[in-house]
C-alpha positions as CSV (number, residue, x, y, z in Angstrom):
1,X,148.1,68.1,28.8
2,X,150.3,66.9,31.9
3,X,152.3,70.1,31.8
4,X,149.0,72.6,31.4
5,X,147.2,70.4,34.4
6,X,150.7,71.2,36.6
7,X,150.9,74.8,35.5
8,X,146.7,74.9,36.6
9,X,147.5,73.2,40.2
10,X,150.5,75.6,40.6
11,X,148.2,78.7,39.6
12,X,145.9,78.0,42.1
13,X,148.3,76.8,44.9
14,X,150.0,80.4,44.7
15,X,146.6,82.3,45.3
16,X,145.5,80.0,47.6
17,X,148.9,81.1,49.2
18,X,147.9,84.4,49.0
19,X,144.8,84.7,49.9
20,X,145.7,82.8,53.4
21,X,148.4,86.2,53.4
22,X,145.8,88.3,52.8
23,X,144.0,87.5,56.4
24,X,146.8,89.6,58.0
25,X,147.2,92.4,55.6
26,X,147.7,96.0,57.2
27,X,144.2,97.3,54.9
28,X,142.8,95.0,56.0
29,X,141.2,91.4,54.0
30,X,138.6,93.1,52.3
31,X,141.2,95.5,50.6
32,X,143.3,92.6,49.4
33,X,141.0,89.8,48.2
34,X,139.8,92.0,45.3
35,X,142.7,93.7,44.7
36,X,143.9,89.8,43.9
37,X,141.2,88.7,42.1
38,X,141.2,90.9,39.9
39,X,145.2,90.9,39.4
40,X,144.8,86.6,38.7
41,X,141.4,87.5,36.3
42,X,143.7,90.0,34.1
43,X,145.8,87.3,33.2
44,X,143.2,84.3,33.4
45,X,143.8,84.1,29.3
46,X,146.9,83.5,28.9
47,X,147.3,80.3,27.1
48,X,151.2,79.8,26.3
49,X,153.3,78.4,28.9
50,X,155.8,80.3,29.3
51,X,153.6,83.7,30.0
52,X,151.6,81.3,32.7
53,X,155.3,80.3,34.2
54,X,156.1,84.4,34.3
55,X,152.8,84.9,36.0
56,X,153.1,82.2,38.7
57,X,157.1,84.0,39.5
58,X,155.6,87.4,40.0
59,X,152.9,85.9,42.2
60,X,155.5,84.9,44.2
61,X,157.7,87.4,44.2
62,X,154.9,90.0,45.5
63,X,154.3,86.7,48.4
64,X,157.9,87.5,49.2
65,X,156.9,91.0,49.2
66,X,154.0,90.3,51.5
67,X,155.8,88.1,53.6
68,X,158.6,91.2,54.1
69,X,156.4,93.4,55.1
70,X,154.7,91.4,57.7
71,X,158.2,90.3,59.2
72,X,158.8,94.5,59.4
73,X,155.5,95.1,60.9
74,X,155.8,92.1,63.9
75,X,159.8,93.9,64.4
76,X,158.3,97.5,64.7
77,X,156.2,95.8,66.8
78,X,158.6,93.7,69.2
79,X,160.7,97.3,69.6
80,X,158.2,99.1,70.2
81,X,157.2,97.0,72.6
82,X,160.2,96.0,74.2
83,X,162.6,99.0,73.7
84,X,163.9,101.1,76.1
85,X,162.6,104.4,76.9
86,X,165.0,107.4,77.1
């Protein structure tokens, strides 16, 4: 029960996570918050474990993902802004 009530809290810490990365994405928040929904509701019957703990790495690895791409978008940004015209 312990483990299954720390697997729950993790589950919803990651798309809390995500959602609060969501505010900033390029399409804009209303793109992204159903796009997420819907990704966590596809998966919201997995009962064993070890599917749940495979679930909860992808969502992070596409928060990595996310993360990246906001890192390239505030760089294209600073150059753009601050390079050099020939």
């Amino acid at each position: 029960m312990a483990a299954s009530s720390s697997l729950r809290h993790d589950v919803i810490r990651i798309y809390k996570e995500l959602l609060y990365l969501g505010r900033e994405y390029p399409l804009g928040y209303d793109y992204f918050r159903p796009r997420l929904h819907k990704a966590f509701m596809a998966k919201a019957d997995l009962q064993d474990e070890e599917q749940i703990r495979k679930g909860i790495e992808q969502a992070e690895f596409v928060k990595k993902e996310v993360e990246a791409l906001y890192y390239l978008k505030r760089y294209r940004t600073l150059k753009k802004r601050y390079d050099t015209p020939s």
